[in-house]
Structure formats: C-alpha cells, structure tokens
PDB file of N, CA, C and O in Angstrom:
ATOM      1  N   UNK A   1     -14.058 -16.665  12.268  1.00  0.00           N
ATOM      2  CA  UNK A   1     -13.398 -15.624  11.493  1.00  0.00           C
ATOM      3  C   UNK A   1     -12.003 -16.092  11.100  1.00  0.00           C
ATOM      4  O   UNK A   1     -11.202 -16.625  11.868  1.00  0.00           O
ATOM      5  N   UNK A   2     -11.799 -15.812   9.731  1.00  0.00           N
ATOM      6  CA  UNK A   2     -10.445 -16.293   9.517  1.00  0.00           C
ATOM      7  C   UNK A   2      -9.129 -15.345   9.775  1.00  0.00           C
ATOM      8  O   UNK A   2      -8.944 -14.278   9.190  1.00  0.00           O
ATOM      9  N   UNK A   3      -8.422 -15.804  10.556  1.00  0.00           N
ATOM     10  CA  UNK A   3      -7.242 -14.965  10.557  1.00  0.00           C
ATOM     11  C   UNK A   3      -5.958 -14.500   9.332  1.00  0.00           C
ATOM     12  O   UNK A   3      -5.180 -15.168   8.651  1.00  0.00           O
ATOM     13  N   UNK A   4      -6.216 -13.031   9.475  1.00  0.00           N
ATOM     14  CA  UNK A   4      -5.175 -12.708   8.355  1.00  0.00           C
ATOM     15  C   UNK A   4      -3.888 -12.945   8.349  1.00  0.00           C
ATOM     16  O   UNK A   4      -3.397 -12.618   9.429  1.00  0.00           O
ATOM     17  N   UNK A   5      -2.819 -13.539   7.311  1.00  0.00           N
ATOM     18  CA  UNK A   5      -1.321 -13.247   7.922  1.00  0.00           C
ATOM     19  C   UNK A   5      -1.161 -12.419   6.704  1.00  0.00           C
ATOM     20  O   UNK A   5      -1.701 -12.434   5.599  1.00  0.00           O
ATOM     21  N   UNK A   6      -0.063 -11.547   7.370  1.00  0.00           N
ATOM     22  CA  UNK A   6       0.858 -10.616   6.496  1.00  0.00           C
ATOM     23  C   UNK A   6       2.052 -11.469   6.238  1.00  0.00           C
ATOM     24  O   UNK A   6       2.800 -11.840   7.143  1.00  0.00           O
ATOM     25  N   UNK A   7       2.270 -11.882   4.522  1.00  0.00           N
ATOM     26  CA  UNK A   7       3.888 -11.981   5.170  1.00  0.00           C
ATOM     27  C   UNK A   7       4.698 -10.751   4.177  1.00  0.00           C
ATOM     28  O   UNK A   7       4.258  -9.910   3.393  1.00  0.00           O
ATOM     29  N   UNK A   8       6.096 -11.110   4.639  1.00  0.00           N
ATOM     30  CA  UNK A   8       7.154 -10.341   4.186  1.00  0.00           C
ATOM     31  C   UNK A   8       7.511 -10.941   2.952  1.00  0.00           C
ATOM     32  O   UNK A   8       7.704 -12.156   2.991  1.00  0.00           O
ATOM     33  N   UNK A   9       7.651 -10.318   1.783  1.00  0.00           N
ATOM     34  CA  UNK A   9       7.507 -10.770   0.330  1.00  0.00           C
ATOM     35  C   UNK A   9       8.911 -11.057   0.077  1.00  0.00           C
ATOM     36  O   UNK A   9       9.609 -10.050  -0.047  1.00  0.00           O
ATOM     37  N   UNK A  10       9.429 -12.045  -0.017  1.00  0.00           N
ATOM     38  CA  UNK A  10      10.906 -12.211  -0.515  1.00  0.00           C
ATOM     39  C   UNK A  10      12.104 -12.828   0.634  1.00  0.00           C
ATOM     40  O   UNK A  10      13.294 -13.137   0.572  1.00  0.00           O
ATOM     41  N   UNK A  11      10.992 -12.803   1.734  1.00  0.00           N
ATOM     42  CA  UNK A  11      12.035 -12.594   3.048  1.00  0.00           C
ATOM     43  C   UNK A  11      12.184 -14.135   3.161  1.00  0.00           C
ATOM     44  O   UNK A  11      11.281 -14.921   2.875  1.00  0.00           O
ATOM     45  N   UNK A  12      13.379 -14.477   3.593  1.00  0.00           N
ATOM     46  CA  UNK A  12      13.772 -15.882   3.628  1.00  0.00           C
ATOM     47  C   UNK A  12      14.224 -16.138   5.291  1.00  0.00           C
ATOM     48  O   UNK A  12      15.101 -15.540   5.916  1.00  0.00           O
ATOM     49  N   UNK A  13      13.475 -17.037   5.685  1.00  0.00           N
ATOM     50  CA  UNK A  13      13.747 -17.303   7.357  1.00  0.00           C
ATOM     51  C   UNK A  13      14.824 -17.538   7.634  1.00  0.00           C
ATOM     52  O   UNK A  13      15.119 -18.561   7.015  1.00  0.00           O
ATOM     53  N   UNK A  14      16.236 -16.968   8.634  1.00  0.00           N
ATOM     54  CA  UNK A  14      16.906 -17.236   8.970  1.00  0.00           C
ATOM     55  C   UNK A  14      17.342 -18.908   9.202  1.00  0.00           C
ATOM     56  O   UNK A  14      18.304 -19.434   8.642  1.00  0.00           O
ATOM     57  N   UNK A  15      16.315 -19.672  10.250  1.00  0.00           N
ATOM     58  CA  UNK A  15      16.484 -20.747  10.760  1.00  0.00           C
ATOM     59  C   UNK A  15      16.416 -21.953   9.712  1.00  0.00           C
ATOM     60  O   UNK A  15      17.131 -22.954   9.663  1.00  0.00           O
ATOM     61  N   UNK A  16      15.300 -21.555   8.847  1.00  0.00           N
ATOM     62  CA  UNK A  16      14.955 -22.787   7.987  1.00  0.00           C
ATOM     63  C   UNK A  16      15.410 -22.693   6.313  1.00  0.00           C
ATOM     64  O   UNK A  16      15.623 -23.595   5.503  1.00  0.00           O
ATOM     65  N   UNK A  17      15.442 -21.707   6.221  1.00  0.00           N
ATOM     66  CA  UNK A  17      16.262 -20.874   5.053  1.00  0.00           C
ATOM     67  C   UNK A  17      15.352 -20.983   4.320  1.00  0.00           C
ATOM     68  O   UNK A  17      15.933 -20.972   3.235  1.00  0.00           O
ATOM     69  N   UNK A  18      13.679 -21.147   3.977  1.00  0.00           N
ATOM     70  CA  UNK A  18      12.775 -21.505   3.446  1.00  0.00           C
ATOM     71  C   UNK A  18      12.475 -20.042   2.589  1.00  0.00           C
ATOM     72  O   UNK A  18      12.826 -19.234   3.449  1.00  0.00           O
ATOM     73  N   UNK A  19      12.151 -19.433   1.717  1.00  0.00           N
ATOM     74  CA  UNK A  19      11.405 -18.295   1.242  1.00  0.00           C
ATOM     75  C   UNK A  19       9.812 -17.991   1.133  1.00  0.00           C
ATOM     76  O   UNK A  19       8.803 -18.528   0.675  1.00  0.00           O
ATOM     77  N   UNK A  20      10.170 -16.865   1.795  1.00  0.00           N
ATOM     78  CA  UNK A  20       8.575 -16.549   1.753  1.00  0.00           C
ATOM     79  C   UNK A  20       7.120 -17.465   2.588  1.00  0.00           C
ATOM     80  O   UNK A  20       5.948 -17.747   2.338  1.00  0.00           O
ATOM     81  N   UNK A  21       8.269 -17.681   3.826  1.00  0.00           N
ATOM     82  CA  UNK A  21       7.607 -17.918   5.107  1.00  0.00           C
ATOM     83  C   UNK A  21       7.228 -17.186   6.060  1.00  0.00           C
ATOM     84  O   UNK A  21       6.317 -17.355   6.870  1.00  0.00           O
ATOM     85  N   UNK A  22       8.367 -15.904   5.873  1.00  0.00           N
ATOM     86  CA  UNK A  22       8.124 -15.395   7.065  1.00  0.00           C
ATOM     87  C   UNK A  22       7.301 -14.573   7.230  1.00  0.00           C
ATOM     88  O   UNK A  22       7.076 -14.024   6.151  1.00  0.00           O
ATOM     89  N   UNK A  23       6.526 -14.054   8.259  1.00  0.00           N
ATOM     90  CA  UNK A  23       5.116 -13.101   8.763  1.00  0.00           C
ATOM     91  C   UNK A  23       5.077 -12.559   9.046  1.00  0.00           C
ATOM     92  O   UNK A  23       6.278 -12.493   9.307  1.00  0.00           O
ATOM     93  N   UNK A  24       4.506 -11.267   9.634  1.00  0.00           N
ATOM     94  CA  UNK A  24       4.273 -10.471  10.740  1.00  0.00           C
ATOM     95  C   UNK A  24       2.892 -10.731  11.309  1.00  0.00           C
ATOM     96  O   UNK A  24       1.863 -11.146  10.775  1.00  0.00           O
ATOM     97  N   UNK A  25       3.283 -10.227  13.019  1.00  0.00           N
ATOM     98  CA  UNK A  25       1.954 -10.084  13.792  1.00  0.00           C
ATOM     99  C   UNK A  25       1.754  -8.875  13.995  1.00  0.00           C
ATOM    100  O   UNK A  25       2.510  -8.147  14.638  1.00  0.00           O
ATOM    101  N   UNK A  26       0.323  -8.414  13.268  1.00  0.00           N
ATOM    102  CA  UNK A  26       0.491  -6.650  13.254  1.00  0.00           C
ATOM    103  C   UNK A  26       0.175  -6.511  14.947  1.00  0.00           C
ATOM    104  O   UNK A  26       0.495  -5.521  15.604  1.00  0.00           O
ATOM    105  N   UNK A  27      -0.441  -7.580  15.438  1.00  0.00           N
ATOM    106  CA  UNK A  27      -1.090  -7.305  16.853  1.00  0.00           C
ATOM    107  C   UNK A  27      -0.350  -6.785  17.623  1.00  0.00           C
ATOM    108  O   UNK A  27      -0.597  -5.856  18.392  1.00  0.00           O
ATOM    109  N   UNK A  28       1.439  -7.837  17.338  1.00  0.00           N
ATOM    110  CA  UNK A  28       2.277  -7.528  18.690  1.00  0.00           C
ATOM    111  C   UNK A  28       3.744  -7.228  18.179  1.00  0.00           C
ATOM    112  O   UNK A  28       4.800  -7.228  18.813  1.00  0.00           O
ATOM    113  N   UNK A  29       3.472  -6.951  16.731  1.00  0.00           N
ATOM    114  CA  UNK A  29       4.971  -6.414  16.003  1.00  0.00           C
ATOM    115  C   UNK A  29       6.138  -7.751  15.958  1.00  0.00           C
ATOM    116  O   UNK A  29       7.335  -7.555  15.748  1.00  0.00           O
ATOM    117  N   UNK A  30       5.563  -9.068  16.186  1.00  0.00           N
ATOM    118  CA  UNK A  30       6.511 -10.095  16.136  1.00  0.00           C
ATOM    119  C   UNK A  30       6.697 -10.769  15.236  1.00  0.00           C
ATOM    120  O   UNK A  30       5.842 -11.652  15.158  1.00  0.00           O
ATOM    121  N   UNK A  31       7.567 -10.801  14.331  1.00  0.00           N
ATOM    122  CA  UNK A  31       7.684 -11.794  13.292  1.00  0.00           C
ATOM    123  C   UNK A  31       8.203 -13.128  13.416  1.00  0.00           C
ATOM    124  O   UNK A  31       9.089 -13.520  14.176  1.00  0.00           O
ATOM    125  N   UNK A  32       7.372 -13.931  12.361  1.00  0.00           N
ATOM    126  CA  UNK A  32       7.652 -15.676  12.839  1.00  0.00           C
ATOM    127  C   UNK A  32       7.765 -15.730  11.165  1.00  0.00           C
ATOM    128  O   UNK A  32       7.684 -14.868  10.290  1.00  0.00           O
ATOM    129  N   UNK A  33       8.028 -17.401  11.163  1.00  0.00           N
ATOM    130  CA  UNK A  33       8.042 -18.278  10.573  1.00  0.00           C
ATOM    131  C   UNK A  33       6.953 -19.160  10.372  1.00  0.00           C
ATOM    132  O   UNK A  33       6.890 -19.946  11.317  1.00  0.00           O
ATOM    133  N   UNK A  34       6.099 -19.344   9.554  1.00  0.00           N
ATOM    134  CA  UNK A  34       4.815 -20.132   9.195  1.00  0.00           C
ATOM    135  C   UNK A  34       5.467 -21.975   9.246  1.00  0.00           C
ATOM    136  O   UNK A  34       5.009 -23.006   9.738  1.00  0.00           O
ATOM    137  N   UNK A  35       6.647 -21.668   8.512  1.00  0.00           N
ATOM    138  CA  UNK A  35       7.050 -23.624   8.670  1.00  0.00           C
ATOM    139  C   UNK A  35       8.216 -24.147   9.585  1.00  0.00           C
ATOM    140  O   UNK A  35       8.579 -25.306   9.388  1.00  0.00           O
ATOM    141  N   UNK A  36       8.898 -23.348  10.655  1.00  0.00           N
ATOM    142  CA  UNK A  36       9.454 -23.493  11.739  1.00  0.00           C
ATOM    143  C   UNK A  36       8.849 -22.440  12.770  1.00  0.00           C
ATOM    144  O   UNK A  36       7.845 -21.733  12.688  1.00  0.00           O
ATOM    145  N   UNK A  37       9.964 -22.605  13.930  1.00  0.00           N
ATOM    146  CA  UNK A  37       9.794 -22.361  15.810  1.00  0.00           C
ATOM    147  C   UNK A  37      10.279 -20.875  15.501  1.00  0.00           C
ATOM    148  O   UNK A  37      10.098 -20.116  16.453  1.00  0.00           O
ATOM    149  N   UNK A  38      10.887 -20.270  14.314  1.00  0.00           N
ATOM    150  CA  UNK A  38      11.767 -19.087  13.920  1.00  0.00           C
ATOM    151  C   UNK A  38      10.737 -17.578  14.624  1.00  0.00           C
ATOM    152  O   UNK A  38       9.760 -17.308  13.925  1.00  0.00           O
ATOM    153  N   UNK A  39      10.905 -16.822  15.689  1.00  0.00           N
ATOM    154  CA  UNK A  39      10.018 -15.731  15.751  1.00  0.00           C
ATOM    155  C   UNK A  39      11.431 -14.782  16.285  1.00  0.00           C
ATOM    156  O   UNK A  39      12.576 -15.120  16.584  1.00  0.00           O
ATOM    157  N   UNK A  40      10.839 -13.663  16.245  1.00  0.00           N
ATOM    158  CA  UNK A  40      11.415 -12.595  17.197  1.00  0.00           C
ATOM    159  C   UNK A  40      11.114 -10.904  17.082  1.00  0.00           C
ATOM    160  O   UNK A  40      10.977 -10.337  15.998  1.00  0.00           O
ATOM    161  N   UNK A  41      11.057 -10.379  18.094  1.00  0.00           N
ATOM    162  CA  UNK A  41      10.334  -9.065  17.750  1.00  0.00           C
ATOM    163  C   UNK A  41      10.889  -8.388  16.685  1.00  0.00           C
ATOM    164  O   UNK A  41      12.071  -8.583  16.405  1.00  0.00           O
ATOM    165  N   UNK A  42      10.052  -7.442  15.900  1.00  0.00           N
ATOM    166  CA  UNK A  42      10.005  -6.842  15.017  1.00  0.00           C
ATOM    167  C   UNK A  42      10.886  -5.404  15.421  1.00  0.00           C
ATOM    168  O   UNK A  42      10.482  -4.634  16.293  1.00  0.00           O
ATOM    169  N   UNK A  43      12.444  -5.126  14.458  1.00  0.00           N
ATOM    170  CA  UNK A  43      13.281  -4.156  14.771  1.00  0.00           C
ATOM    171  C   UNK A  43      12.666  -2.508  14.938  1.00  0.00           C
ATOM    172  O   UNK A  43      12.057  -1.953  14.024  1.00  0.00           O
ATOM    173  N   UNK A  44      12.936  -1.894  16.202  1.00  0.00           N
ATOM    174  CA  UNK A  44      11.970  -0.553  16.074  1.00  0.00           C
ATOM    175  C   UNK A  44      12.975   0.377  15.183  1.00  0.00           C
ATOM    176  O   UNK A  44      14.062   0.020  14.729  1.00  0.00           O
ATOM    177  N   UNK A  45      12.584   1.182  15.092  1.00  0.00           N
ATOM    178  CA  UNK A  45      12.785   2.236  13.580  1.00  0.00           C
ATOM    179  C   UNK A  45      14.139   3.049  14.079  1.00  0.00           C
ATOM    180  O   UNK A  45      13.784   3.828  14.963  1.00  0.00           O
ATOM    181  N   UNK A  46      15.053   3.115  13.921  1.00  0.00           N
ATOM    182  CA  UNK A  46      16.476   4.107  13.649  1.00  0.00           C
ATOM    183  C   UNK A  46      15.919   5.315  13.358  1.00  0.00           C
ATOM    184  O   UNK A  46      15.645   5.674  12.213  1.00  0.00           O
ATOM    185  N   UNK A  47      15.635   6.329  14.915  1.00  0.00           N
ATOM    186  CA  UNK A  47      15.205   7.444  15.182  1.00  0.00           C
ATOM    187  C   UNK A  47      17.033   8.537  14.356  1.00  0.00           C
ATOM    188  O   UNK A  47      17.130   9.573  13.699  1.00  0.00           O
ATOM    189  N   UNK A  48      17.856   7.749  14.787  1.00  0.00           N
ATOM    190  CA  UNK A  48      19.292   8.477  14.871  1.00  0.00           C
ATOM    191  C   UNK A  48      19.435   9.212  13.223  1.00  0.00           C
ATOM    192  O   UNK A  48      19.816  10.343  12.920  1.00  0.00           O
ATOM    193  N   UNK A  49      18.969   8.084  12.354  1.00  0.00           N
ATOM    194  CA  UNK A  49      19.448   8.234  10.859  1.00  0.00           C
ATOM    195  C   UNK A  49      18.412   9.516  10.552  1.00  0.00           C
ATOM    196  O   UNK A  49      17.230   9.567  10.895  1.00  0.00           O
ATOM    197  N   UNK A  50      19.319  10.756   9.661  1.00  0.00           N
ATOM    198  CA  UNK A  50      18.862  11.823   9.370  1.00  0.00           C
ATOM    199  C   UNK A  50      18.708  11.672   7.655  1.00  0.00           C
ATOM    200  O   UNK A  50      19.599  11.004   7.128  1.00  0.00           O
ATOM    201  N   UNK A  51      17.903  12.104   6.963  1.00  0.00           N
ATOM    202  CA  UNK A  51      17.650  12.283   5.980  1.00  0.00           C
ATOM    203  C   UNK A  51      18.991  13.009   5.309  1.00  0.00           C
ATOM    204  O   UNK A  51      19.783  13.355   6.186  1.00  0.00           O
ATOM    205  N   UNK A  52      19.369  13.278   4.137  1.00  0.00           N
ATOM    206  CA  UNK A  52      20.088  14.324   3.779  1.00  0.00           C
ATOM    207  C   UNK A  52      19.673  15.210   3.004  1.00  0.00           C
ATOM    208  O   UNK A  52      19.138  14.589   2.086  1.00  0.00           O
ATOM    209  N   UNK A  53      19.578  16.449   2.779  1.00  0.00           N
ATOM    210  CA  UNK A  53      18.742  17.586   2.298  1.00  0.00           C
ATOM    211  C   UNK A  53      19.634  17.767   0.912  1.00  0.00           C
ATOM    212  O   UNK A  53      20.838  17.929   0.718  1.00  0.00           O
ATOM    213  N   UNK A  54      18.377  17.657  -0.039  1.00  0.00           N
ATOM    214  CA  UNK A  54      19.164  18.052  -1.447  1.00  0.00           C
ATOM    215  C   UNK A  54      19.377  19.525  -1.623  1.00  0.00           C
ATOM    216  O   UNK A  54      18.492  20.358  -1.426  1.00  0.00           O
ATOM    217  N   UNK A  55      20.407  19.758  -1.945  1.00  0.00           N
ATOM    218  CA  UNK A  55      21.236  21.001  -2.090  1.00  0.00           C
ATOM    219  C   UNK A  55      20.944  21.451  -3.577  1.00  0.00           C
ATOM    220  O   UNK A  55      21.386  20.925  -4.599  1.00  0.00           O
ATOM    221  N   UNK A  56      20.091  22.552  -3.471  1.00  0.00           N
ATOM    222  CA  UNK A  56      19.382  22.940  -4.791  1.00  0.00           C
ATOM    223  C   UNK A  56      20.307  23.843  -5.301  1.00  0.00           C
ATOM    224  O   UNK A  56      20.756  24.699  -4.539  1.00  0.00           O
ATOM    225  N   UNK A  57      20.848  23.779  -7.026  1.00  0.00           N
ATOM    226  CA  UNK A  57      21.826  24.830  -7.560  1.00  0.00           C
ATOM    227  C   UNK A  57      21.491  25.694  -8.652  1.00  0.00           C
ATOM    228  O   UNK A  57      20.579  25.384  -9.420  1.00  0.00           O
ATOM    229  N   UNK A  58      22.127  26.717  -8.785  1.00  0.00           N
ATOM    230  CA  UNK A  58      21.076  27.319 -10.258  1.00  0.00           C
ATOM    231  C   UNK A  58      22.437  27.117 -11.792  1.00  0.00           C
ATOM    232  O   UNK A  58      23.104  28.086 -12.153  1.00  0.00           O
ATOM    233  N   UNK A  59      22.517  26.318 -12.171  1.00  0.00           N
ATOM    234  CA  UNK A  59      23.065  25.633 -13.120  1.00  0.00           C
ATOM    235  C   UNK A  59      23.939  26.966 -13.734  1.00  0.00           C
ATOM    236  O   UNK A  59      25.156  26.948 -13.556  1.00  0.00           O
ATOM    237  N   UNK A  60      23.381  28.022 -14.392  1.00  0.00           N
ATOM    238  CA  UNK A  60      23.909  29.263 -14.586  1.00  0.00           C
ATOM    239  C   UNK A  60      24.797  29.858 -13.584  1.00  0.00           C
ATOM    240  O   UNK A  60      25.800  30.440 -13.997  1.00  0.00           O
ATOM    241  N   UNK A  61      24.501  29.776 -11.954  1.00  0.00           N
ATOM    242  CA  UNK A  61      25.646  30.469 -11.275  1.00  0.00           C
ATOM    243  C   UNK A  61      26.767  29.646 -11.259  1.00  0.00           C
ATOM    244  O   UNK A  61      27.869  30.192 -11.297  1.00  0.00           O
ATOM    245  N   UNK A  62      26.696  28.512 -11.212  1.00  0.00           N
ATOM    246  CA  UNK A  62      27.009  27.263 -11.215  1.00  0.00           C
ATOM    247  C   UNK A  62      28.662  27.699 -12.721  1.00  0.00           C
ATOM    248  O   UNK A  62      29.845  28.022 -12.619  1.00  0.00           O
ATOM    249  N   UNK A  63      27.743  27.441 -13.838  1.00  0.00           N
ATOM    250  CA  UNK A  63      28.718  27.933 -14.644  1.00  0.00           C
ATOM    251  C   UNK A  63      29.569  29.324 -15.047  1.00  0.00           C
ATOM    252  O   UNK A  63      30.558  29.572 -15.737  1.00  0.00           O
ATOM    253  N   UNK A  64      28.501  30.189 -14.119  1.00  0.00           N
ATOM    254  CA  UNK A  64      29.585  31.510 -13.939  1.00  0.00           C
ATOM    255  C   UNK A  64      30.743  31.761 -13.127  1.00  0.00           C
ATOM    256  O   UNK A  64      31.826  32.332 -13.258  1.00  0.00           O
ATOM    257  N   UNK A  65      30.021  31.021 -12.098  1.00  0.00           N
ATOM    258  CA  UNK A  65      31.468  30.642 -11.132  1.00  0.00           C
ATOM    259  C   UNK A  65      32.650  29.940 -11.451  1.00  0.00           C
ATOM    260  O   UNK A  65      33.733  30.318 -11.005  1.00  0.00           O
ATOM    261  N   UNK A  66      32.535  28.880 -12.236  1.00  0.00           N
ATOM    262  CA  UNK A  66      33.465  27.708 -12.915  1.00  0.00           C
ATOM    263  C   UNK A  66      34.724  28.698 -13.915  1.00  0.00           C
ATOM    264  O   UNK A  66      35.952  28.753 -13.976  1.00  0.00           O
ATOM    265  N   UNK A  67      33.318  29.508 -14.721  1.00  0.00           N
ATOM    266  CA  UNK A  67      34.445  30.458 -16.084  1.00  0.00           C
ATOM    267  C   UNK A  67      35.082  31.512 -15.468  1.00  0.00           C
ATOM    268  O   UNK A  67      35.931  32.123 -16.118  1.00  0.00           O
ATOM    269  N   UNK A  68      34.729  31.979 -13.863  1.00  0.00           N
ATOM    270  CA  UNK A  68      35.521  32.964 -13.324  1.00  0.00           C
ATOM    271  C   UNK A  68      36.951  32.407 -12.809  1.00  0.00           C
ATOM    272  O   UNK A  68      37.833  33.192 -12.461  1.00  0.00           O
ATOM    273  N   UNK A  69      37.105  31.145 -12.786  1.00  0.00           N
ATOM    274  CA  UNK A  69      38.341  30.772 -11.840  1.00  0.00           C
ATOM    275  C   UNK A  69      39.587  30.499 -12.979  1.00  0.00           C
ATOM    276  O   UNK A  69      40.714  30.183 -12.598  1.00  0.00           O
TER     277      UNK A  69
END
C-alpha cells in the first residue's frame, strides 16, 4: 500500500530553506521535512483567541443620531 503524504502548500522548511517540502503526519500531528532531519510537533490550536462579534447597525438610526448632535 502506498503511503499518503500531506504536504503544507507554500511552506518553506525552516532548516533547509527548501519550498514545499514540508509534511504532515496526520497519524501523530508531526510535521517533517521530506529533504532534511527538519520535524517537530504540530502547534495545538490557541483555545485563548476569541472571535470578535460583528456589531450590527441600522444605517438610518445611525444617521438620525449623527443629525441630532
């Protein structure tokens, strides 16, 4: 069976500075390098960072308020 690689489209290996070497292992979340020793686990996800909620306006109160001041 042939093994699949994923790689990362654009991503340029730190170590070898090569483009569009580098991989992922979906098995164990580790990314390498196909033409150097370059690996290291794959960064887990920034639980902390909050979305920011778009603040919906009604364009009309918007300009009634503006011509009242």
């Amino acid at each position: 069976m042939k093994k699949f690689v994923q790689f990362i489209a654009g991503a340029i290996c730190p170590l070898c500075k090569e483009k569009d070497t580098v991989a992922i292992n979906s098995n164990n979340d580790e990314i390498y390098c196909v033409k150097c020793d370059y690996k290291e686990k794959r960064p887990l996800e920034d639980k902390t960072h909050k979305s920011k909620e778009i603040n919906v306006i009604n364009l009309e109160d918007f300009k009634t308020n503006r011509n009242e001041n």
